[in-house]
PDB file as gemmi writes it, atoms N, CA and C in Angstrom:
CRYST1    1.000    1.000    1.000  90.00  90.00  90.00 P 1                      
ATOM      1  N   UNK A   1     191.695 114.239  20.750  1.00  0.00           N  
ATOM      2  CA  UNK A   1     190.693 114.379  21.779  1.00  0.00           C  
ATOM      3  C   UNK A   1     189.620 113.296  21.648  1.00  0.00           C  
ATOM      4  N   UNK A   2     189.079 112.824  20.504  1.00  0.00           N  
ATOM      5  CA  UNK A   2     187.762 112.039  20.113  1.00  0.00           C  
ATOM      6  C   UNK A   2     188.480 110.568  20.538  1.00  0.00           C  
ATOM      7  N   UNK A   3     189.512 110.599  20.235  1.00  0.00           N  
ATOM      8  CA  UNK A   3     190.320 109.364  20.394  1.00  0.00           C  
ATOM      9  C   UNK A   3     190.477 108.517  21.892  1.00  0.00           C  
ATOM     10  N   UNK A   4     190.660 109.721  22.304  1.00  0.00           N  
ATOM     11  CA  UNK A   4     190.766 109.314  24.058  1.00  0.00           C  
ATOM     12  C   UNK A   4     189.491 109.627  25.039  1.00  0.00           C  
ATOM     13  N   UNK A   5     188.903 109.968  23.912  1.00  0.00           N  
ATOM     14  CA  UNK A   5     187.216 110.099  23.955  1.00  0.00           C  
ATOM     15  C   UNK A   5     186.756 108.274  24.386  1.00  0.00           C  
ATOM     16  N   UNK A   6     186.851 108.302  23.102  1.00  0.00           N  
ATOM     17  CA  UNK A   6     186.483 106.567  22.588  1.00  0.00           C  
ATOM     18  C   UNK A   6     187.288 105.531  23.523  1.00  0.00           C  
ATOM     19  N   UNK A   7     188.626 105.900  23.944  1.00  0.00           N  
ATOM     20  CA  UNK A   7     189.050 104.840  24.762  1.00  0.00           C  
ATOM     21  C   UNK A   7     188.431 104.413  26.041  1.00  0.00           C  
ATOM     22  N   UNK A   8     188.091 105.923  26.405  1.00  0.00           N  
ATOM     23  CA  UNK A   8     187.510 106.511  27.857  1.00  0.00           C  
ATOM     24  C   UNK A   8     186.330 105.078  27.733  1.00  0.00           C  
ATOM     25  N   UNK A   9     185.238 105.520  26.603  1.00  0.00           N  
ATOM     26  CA  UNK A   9     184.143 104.761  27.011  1.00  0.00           C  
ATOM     27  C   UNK A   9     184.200 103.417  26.489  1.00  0.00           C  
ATOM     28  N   UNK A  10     185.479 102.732  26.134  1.00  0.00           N  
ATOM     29  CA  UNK A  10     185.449 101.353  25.914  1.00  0.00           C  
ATOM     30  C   UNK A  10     185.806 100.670  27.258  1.00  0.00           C  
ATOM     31  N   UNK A  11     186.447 101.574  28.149  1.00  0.00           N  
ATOM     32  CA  UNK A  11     187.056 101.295  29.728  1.00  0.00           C  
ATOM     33  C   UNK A  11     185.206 100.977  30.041  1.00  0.00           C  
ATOM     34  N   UNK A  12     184.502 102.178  29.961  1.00  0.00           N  
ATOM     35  CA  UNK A  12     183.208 102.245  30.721  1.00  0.00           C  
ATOM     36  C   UNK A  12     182.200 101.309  30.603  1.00  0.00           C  
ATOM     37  N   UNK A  13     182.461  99.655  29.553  1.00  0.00           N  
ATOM     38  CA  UNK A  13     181.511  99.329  29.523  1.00  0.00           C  
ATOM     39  C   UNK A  13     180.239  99.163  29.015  1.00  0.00           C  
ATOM     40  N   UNK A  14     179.333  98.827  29.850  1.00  0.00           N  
ATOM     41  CA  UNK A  14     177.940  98.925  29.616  1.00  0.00           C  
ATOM     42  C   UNK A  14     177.616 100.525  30.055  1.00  0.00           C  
ATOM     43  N   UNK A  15     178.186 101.000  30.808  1.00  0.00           N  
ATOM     44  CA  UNK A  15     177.740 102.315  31.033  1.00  0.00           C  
ATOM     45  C   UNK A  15     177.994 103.051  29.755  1.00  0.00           C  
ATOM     46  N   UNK A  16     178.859 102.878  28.931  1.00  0.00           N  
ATOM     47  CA  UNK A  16     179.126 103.879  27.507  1.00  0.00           C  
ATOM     48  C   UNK A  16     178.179 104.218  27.163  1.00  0.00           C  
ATOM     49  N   UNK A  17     177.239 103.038  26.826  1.00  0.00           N  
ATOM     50  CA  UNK A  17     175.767 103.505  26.173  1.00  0.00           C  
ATOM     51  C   UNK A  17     175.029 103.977  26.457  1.00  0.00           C  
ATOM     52  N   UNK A  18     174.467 104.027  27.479  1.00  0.00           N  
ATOM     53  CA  UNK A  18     173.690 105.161  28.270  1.00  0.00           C  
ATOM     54  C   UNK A  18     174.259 106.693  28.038  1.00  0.00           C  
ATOM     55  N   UNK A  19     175.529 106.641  27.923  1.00  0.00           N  
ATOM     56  CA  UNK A  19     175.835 107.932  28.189  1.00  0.00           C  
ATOM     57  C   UNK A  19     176.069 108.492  26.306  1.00  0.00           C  
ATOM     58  N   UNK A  20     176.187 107.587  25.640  1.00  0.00           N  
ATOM     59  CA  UNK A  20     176.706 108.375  24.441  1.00  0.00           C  
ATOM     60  C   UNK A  20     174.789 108.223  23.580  1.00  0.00           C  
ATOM     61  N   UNK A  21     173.984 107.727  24.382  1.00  0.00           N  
ATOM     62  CA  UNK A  21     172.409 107.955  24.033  1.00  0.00           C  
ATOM     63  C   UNK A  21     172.079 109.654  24.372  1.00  0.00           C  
ATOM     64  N   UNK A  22     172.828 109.808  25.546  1.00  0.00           N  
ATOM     65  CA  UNK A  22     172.001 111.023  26.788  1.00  0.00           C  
ATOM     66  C   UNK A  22     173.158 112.281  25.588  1.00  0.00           C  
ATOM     67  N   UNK A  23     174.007 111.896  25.817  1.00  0.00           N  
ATOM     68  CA  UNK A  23     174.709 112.690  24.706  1.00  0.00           C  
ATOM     69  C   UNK A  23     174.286 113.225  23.339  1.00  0.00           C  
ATOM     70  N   UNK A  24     174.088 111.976  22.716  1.00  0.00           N  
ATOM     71  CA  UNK A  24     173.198 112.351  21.153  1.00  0.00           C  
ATOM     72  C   UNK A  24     171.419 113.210  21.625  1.00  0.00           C  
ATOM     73  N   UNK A  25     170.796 112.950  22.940  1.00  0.00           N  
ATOM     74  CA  UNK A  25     169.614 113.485  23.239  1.00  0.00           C  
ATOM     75  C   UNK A  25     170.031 115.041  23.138  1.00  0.00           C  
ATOM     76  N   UNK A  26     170.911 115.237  24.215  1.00  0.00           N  
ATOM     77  CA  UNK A  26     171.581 116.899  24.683  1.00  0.00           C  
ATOM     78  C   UNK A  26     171.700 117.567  23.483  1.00  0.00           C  
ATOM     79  N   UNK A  27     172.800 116.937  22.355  1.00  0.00           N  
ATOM     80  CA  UNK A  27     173.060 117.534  21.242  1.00  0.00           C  
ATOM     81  C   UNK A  27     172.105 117.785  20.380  1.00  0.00           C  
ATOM     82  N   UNK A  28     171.067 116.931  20.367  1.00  0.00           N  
ATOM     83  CA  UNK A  28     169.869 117.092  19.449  1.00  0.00           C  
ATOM     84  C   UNK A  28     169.135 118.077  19.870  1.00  0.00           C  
ATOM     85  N   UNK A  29     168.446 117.811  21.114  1.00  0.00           N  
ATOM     86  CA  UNK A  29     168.355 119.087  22.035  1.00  0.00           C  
ATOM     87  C   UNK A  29     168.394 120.275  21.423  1.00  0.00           C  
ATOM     88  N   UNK A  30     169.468 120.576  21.521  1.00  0.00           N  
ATOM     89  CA  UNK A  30     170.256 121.926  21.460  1.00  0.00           C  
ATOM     90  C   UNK A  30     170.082 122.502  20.515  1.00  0.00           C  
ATOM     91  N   UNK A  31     170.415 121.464  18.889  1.00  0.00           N  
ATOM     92  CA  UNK A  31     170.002 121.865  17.936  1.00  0.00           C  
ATOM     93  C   UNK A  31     169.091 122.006  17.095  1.00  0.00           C  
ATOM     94  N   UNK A  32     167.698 121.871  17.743  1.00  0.00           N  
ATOM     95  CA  UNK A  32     166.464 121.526  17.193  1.00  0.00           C  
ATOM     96  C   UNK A  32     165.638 122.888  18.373  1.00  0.00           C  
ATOM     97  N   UNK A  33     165.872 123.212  19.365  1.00  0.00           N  
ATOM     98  CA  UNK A  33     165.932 124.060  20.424  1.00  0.00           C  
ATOM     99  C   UNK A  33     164.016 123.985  21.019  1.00  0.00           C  
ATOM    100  N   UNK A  34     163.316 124.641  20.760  1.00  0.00           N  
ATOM    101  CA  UNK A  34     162.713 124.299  21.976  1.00  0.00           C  
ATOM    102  C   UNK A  34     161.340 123.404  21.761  1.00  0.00           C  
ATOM    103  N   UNK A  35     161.373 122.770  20.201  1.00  0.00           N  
ATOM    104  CA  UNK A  35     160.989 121.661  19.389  1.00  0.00           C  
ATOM    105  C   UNK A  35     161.937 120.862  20.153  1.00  0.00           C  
ATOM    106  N   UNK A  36     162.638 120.151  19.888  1.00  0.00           N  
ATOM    107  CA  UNK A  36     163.587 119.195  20.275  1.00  0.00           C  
ATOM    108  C   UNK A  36     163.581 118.425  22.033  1.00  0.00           C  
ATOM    109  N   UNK A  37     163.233 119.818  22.835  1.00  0.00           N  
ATOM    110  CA  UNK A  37     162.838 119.671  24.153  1.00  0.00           C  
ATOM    111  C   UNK A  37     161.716 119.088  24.278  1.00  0.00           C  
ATOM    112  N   UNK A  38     160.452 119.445  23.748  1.00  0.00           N  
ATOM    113  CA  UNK A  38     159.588 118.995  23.755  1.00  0.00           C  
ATOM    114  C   UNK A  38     159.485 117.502  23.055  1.00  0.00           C  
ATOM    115  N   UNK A  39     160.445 117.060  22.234  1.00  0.00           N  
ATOM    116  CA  UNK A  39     160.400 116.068  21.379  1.00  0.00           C  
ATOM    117  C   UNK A  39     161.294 114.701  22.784  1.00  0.00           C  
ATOM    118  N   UNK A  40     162.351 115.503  23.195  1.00  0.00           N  
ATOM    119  CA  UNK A  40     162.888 114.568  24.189  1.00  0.00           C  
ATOM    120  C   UNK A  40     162.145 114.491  25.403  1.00  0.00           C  
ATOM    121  N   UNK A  41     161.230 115.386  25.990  1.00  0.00           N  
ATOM    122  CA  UNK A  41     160.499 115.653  27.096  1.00  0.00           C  
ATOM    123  C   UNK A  41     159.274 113.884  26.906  1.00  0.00           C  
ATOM    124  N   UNK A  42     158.778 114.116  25.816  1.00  0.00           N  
ATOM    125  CA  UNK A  42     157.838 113.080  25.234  1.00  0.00           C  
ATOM    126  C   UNK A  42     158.304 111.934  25.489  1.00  0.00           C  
ATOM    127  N   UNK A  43     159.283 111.740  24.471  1.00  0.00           N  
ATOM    128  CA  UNK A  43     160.442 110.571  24.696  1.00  0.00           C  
ATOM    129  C   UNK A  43     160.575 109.910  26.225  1.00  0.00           C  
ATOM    130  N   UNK A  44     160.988 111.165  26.983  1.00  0.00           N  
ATOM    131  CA  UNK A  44     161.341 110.416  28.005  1.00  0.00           C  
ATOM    132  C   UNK A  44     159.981 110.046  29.313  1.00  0.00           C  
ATOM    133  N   UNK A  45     159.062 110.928  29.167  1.00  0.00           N  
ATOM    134  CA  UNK A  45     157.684 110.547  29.499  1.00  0.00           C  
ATOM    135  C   UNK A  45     157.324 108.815  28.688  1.00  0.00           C  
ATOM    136  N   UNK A  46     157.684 108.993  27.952  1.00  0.00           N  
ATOM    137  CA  UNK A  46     157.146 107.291  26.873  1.00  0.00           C  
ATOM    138  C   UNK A  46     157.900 106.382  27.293  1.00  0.00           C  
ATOM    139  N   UNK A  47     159.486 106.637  28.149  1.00  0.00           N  
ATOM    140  CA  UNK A  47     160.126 105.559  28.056  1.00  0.00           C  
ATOM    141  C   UNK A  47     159.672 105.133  29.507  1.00  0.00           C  
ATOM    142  N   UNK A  48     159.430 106.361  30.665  1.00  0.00           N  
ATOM    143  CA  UNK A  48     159.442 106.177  31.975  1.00  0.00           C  
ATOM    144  C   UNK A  48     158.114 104.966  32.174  1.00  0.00           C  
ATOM    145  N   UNK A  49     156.919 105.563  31.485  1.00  0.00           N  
ATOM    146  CA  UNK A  49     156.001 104.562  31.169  1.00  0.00           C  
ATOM    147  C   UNK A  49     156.117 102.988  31.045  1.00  0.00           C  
ATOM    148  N   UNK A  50     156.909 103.141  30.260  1.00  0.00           N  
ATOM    149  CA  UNK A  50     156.961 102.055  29.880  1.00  0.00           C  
ATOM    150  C   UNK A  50     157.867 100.807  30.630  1.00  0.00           C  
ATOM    151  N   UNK A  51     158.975 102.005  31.012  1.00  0.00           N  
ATOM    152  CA  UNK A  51     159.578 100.777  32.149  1.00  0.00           C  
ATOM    153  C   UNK A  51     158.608 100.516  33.734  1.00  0.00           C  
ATOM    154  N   UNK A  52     157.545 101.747  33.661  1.00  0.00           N  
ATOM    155  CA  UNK A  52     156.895 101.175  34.979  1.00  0.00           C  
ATOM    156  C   UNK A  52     155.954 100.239  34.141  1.00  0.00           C  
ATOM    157  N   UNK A  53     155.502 100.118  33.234  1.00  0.00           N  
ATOM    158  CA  UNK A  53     154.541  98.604  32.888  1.00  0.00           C  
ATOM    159  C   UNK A  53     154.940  97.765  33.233  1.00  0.00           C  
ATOM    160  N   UNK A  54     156.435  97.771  32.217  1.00  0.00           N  
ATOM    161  CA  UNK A  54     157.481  96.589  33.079  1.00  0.00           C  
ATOM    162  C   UNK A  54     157.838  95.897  33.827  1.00  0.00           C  
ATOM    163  N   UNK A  55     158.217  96.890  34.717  1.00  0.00           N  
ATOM    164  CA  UNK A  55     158.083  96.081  36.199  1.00  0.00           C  
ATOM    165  C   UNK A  55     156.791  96.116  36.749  1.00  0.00           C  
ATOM    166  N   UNK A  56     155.933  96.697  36.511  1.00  0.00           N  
ATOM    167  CA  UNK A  56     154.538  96.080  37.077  1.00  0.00           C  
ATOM    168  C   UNK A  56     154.200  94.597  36.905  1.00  0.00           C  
ATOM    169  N   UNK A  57     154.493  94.185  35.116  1.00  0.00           N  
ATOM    170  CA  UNK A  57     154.016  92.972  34.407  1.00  0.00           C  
ATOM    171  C   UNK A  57     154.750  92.139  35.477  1.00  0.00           C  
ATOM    172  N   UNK A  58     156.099  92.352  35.646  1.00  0.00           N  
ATOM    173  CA  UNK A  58     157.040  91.321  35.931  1.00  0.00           C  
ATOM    174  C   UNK A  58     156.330  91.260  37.582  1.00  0.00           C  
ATOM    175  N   UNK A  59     155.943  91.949  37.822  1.00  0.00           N  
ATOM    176  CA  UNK A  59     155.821  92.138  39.578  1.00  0.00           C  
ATOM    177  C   UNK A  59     154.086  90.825  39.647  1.00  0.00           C  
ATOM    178  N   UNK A  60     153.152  91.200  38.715  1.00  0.00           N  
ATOM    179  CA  UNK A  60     152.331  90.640  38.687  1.00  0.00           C  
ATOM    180  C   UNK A  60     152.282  89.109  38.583  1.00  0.00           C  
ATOM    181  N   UNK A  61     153.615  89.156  37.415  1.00  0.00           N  
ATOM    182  CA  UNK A  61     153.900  87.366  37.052  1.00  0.00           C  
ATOM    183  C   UNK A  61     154.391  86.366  38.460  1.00  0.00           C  
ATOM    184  N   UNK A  62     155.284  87.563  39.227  1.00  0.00           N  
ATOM    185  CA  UNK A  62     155.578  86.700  40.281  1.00  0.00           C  
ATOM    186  C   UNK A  62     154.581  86.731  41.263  1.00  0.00           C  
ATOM    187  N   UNK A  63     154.004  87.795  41.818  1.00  0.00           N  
ATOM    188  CA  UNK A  63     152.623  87.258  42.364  1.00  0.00           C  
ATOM    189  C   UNK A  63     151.802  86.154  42.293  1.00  0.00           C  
ATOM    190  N   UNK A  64     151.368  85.566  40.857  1.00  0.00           N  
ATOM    191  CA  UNK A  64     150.531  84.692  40.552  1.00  0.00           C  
ATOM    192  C   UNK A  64     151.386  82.786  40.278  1.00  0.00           C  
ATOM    193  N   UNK A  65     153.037  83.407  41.126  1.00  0.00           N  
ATOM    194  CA  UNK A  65     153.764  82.215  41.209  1.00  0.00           C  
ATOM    195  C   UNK A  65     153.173  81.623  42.549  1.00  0.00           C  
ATOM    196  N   UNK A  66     153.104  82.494  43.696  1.00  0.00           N  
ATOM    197  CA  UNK A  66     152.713  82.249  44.826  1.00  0.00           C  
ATOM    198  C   UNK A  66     153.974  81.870  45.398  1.00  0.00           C  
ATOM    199  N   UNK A  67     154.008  81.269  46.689  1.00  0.00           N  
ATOM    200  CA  UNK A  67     155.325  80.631  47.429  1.00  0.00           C  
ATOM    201  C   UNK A  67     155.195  79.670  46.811  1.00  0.00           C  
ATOM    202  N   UNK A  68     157.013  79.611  46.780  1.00  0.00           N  
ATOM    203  CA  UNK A  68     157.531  78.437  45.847  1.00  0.00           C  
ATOM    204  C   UNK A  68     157.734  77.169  47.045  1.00  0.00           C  
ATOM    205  N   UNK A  69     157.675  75.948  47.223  1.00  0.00           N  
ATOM    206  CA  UNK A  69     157.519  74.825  48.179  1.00  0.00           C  
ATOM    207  C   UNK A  69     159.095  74.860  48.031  1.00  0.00           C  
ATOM    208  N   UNK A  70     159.594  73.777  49.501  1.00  0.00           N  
ATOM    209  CA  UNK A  70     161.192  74.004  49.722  1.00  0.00           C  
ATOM    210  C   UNK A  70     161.470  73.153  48.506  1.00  0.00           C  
ATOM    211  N   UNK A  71     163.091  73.462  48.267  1.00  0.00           N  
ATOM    212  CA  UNK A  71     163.505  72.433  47.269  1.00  0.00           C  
ATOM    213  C   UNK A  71     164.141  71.484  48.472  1.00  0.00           C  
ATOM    214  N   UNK A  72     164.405  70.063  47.727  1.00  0.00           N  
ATOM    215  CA  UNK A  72     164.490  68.697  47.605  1.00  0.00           C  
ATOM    216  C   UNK A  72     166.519  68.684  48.375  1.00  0.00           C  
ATOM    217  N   UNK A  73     166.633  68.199  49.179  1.00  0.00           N  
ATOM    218  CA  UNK A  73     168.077  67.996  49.478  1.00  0.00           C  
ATOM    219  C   UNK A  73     169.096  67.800  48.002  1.00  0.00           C  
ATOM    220  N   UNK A  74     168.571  67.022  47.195  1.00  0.00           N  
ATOM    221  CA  UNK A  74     169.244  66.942  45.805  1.00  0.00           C  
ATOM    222  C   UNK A  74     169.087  67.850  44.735  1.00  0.00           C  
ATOM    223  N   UNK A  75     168.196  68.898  45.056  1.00  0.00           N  
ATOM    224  CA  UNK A  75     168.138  70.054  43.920  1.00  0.00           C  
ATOM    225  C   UNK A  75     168.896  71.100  45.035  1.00  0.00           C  
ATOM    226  N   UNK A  76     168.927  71.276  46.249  1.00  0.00           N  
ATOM    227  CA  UNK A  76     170.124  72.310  46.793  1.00  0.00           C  
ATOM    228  C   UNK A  76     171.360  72.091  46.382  1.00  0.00           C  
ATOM    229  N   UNK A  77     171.533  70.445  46.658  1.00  0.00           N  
ATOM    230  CA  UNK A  77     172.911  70.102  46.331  1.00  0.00           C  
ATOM    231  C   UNK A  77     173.558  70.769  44.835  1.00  0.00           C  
ATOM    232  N   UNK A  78     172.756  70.188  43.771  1.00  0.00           N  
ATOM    233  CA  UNK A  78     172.324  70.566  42.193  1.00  0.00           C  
ATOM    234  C   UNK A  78     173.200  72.020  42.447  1.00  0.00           C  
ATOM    235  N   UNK A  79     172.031  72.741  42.772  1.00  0.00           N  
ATOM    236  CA  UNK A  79     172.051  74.412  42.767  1.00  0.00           C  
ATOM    237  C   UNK A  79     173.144  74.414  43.308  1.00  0.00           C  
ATOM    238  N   UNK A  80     173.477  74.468  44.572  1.00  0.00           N  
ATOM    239  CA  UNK A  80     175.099  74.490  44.676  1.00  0.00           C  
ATOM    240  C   UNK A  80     176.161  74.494  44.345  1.00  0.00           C  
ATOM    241  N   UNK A  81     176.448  73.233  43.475  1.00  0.00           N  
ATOM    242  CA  UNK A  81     177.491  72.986  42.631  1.00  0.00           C  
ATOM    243  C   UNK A  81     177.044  73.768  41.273  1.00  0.00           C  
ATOM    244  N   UNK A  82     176.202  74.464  40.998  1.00  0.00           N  
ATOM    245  CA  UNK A  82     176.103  74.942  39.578  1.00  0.00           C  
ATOM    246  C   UNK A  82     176.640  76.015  40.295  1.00  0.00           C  
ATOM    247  N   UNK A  83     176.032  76.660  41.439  1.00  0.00           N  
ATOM    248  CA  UNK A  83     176.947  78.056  41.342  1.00  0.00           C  
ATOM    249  C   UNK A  83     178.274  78.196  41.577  1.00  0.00           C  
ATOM    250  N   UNK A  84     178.795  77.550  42.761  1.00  0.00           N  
ATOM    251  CA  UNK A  84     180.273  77.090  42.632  1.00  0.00           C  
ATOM    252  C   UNK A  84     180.990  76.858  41.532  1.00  0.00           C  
ATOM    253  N   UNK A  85     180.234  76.707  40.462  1.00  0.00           N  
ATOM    254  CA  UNK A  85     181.493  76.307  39.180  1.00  0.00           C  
ATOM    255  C   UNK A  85     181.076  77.058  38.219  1.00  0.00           C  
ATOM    256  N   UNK A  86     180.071  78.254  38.673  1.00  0.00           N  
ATOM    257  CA  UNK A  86     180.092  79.279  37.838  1.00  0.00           C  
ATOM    258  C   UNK A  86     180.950  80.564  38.306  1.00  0.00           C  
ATOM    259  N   UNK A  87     180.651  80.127  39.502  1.00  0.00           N  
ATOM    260  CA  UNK A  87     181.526  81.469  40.138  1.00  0.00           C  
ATOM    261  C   UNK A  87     183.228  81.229  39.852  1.00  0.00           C  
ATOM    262  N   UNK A  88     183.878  79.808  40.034  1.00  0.00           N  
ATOM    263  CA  UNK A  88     185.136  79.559  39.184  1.00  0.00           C  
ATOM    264  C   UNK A  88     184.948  80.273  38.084  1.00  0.00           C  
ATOM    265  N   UNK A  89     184.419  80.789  36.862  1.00  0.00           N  
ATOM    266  CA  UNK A  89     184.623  80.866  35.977  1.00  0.00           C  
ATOM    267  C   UNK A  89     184.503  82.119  35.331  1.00  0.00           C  
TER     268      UNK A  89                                                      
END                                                                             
């Protein structure tokens, strides 16, 4: 069972981790009981925080970029061919 457990979430990616985090939370959870709730309740109040700073900071940095001026016929071109031969790849 654990086996095809583990295969399951090597298929899944980047998503595995999220889920085998939310997993170890539940289980801890459970076994720590209504300490543990309160301990993940915190947790996840601290993390929500923190990703809205986050994108606040990031939201602020680009604000104080202002509009960016057009690019140059030879930096489209540039940009172009960089993505074209990333997307080959």
């Amino acid at each position: 069972m654990w086996h095809g457990f583990c295969e399951h979430l090597k298929e899944c990616g980047r998503n595995g981790g999220p889920f085998c985090f939310a997993l170890v939370a539940v289980l801890g959870m459970g076994a720590l009981g209504a300490w543990g709730m309160a301990v993940f309740a915190a947790v996840l109040v601290l993390g929500i925080i923190w990703v809205w700073m986050a994108v606040a900071e990031q939201r602020q940095k680009f604000e104080k970029l202002g509009k960016m001026p057009p690019l140059s016929e030879n930096d489209l071109s540039r940009a172009r061919s960089k993505l074209v031969s990333r997307a080959k790849h």
